[in-house]
C-alpha positions as CSV (number, residue, x, y, z in Angstrom):
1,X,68.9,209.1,334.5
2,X,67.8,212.5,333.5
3,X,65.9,215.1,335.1
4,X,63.2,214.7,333.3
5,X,62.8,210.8,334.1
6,X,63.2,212.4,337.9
7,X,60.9,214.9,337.4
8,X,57.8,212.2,336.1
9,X,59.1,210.1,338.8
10,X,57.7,212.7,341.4
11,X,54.8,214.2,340.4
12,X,53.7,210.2,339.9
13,X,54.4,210.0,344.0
14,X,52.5,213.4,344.4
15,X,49.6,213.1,342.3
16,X,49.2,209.6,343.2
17,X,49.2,208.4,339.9
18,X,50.2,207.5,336.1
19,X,47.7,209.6,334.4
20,X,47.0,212.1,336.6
21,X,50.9,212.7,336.5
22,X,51.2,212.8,333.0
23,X,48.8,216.0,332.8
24,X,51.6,217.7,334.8
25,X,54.3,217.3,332.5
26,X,52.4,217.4,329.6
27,X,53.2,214.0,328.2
28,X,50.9,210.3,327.6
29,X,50.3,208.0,330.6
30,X,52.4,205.5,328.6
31,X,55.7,208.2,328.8
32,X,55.4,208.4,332.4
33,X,55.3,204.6,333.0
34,X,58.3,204.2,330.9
35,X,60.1,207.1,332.5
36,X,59.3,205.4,336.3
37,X,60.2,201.9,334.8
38,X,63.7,203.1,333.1
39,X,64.3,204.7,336.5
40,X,63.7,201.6,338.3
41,X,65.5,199.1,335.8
42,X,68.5,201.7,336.2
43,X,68.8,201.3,339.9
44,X,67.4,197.5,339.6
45,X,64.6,197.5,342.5
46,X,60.9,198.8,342.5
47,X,60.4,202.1,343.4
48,X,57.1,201.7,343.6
49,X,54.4,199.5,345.2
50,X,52.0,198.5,342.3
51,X,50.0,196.4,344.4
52,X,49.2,198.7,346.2
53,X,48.1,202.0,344.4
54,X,51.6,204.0,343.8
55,X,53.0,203.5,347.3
56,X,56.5,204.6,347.4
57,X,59.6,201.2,348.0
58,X,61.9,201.9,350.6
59,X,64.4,202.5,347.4
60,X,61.8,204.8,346.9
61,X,61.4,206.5,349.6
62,X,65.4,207.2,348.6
63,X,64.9,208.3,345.4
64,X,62.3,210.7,346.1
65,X,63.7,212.1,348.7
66,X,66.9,212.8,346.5
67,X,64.7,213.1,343.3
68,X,63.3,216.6,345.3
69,X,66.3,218.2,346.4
70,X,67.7,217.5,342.4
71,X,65.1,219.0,341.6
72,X,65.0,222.4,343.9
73,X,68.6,222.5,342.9
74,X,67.8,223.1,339.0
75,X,65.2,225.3,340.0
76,X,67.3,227.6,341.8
77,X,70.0,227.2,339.4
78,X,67.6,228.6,337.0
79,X,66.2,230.9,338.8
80,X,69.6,232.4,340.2
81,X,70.8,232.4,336.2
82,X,67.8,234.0,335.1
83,X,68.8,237.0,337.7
84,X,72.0,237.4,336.2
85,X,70.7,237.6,332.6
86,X,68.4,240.0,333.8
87,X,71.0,241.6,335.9
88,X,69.2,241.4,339.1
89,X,72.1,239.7,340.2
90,X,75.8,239.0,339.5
91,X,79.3,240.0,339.6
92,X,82.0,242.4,338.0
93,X,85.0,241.7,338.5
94,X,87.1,244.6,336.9
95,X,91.1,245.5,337.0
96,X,92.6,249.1,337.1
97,X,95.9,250.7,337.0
98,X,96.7,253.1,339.9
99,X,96.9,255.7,337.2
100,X,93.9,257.6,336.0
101,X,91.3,255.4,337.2
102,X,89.6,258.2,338.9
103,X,89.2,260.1,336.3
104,X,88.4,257.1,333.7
105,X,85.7,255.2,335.9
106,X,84.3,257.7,339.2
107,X,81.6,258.5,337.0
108,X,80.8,255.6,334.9
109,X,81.1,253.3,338.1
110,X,78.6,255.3,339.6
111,X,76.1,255.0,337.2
112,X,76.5,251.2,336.5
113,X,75.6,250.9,340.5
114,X,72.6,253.5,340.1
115,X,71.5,251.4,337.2
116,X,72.1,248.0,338.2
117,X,72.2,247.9,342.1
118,X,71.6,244.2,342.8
119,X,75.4,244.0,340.8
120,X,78.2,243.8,343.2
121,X,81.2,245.0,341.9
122,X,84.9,243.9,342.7
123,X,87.4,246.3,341.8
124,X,91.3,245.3,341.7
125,X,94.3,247.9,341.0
126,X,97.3,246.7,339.8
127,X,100.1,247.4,337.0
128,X,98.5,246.8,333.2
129,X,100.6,244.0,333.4
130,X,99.4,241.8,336.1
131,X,96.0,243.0,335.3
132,X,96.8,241.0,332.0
133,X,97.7,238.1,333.6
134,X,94.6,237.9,336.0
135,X,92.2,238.4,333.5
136,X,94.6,235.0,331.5
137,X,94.4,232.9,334.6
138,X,90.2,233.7,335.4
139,X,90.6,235.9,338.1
140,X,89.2,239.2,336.8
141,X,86.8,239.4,333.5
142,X,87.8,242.5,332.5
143,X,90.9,244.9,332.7
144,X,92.1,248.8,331.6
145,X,94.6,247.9,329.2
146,X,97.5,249.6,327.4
147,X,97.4,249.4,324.2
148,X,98.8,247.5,321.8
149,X,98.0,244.1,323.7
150,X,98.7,240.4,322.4
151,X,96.5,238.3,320.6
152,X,95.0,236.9,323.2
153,X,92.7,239.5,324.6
154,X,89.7,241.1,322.8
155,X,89.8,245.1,323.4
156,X,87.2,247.9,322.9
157,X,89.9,251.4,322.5
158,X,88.4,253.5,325.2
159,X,90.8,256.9,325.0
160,X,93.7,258.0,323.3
161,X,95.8,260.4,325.0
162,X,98.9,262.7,324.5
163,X,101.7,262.8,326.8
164,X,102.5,266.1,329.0
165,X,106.2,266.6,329.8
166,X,106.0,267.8,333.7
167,X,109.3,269.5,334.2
168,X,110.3,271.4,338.0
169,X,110.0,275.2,337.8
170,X,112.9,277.0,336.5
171,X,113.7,274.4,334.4
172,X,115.4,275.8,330.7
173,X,112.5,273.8,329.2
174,X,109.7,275.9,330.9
175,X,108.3,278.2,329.0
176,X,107.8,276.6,326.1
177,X,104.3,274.7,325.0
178,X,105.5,271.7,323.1
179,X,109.0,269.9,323.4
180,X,110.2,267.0,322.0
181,X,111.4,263.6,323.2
182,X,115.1,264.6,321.8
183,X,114.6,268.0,324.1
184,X,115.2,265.5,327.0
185,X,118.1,263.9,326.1
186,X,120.3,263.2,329.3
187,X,117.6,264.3,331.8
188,X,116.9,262.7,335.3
189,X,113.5,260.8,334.5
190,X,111.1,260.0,337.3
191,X,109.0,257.2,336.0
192,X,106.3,254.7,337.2
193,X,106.4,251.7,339.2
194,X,108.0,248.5,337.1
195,X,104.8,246.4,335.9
196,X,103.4,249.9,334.3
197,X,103.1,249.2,330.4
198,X,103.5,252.8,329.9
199,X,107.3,252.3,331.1
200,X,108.8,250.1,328.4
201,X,106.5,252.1,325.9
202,X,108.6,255.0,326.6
203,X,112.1,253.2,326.7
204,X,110.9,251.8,323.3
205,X,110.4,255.3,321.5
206,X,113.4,256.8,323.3
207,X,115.5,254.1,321.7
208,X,114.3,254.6,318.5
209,X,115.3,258.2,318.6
210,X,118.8,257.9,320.1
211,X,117.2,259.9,323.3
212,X,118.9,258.4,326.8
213,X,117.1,259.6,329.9
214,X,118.8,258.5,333.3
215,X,115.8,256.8,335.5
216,X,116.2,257.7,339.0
217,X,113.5,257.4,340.7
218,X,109.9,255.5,340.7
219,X,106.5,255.5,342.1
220,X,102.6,254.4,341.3
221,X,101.1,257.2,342.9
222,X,100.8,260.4,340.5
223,X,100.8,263.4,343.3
224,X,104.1,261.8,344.5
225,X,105.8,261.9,341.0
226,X,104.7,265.9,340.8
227,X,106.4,266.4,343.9
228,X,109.4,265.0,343.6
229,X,109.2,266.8,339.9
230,X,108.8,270.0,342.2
231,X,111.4,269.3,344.3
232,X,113.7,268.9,340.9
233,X,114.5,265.3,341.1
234,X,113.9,264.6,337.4
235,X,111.0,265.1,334.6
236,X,108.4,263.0,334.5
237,X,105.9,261.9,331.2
238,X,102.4,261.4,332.1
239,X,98.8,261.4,330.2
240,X,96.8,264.5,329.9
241,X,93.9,263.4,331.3
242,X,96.2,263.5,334.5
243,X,96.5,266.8,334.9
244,X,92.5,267.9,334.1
245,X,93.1,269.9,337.4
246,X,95.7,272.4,335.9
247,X,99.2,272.6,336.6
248,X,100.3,271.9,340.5
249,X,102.9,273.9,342.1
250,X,105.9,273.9,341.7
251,X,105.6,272.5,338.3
252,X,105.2,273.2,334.8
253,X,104.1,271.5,331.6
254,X,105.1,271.1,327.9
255,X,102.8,269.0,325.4
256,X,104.8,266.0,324.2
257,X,105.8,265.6,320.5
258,X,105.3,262.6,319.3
259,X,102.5,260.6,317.8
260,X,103.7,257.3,318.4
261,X,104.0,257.8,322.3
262,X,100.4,258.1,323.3
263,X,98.5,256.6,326.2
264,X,96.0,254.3,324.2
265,X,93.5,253.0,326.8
266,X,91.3,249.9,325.9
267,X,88.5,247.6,327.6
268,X,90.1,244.2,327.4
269,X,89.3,240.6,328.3
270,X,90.2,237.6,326.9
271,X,90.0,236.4,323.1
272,X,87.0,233.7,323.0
273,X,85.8,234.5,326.4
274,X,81.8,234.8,326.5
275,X,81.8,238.1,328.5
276,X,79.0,238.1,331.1
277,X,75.6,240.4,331.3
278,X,77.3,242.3,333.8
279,X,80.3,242.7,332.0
280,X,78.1,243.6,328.8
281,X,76.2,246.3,330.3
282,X,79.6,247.6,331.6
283,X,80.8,248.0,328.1
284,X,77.0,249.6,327.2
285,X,77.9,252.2,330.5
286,X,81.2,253.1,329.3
287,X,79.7,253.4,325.4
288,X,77.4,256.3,326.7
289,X,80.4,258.2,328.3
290,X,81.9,261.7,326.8
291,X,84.0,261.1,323.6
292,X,86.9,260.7,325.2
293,X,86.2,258.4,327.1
294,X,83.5,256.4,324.5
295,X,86.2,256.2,321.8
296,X,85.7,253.1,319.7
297,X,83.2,252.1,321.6
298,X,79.7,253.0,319.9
């Protein structure tokens, strides 16, 4: 059975016959009967009452009944995909890091709702990490990733960023514009919750350099990390786009030396994954952004 054999089937019962049926779906009298007769050799009983005009079997009574819902159901199907290509309708389901999201997405997430309203959009925060492994198991389409980022996701590089040293007032750093990683050598570092990518990232170019800096303490939420910076618990390394504001009290700040520390930002989902109208006029949104925040993506 097919929906098309269904679909002969019952405008037969509602135009009350072969040929007058066949003008509805556009095929001969002849493709109609054969349609109703596989249909009937499939569920072995008449479905309909030849004897009498095209009077519907109690089988098909059944059948039609059924036949009609089918039916309505691939029409709404269609109609409720045909939304979504359109973007009438649909979902985003999109994954941040704590870190910088306001200043990445406030505007951009704004405009995607202005421009597509009938879009509901499901934000999740999260460490890049677990954001990786959502977007692995299904749960979210699309994620702020830190790059570099295994072979299994597709990315479009969104920013590139230098790191800004924030160091407590006072400190026999301040004062100077640029330091470099070896300038920290021994300090108390304040760093981001575990599950940050930025974390190991760090570790990983401090190693490579000989540079040890004693981790005391950790948090996900930025103004905490500048306070307890103020309160001269530690340094802390964070993006520039972080600090957009200017420098908060009690702090200062010294540009980071080192071009293979950055904080590379990328769109990613996964490798082989059909992304979704409203995921692809996400990427357009972001694509029409300021530079920094469009890199790679036009």
């Amino acid at each position: 059975m097919n929906l098309r054999v269904l679909r002969c089937f019952v405008e037969v019962v509602r135009n009350g016959g072969f040929s007058a049926a066949a003008r509805v779906v556009c095929a001969t009298q002849s493709t109609v009967s054969k349609a109703v007769r596989s249909l009937e050799d499939e569920y072995g009983t008449p479905l309909l009452d030849r004897d009498n005009g095209v009077a519907l079997t109690a089988a098909g009574e059944t059948v039609y009944r059924r036949a009609l819902a089918i039916l309505a159901e691939k029409e709404a199907m269609d109609a409720e995909l045909g939304a979504q290509q359109s973007l009438q309708h649909g979902t985003l389901r999109f994954g941040v890091p704590p870190v910088a999201c306001d200043r990445l997405f406030a505007r951009p997430l704004s405009a995607f709702h202005a421009r597509y309203p009938g879009i509901r959009m499901e934000l999740h925060e999260a460490g890049c990490y677990a954001l990786e492994e959502m977007v692995l198991r299904g749960e979210l389409e699309m994620v702020l990733a830190l790059l570099p980022v295994s072979e299994r996701f597709e990315t479009a590089p969104l920013c590139d960023e230098p790191l800004i040293a924030v160091l407590p007032e006072g400190h026999p750093l301040s004062g100077r514009s640029c330091i470099r990683l070896e300038d920290l050598d021994g300090s108390p570092f304040i760093q981001f919750e575990q599950g940050f990518a930025l974390n190991p990232r760090i570790r990983d170019a401090c190693l490579r350099r000989g540079v040890s800096l004693r981790e005391t303490l950790c948090s996900s939420q930025m103004a905490f990390i500048i306070s307890l910076v103020a309160a001269g618990l530690g340094v802390a390394l964070i993006p520039r786009l972080m600090l957009t504001e200017g420098t908060p009290a009690g702090v200062v700040t010294a540009h980071l030396d080192a071009d293979d520390l950055r904080w590379q930002g990328a769109l990613a989902w996964r490798k082989g994954h059909t992304l979704s109208p409203p995921a692809k006029a996400w990427l357009d949104i972001m694509a029409e952004m300021p530079p920094r925040l469009s890199q790679g993506l036009r």
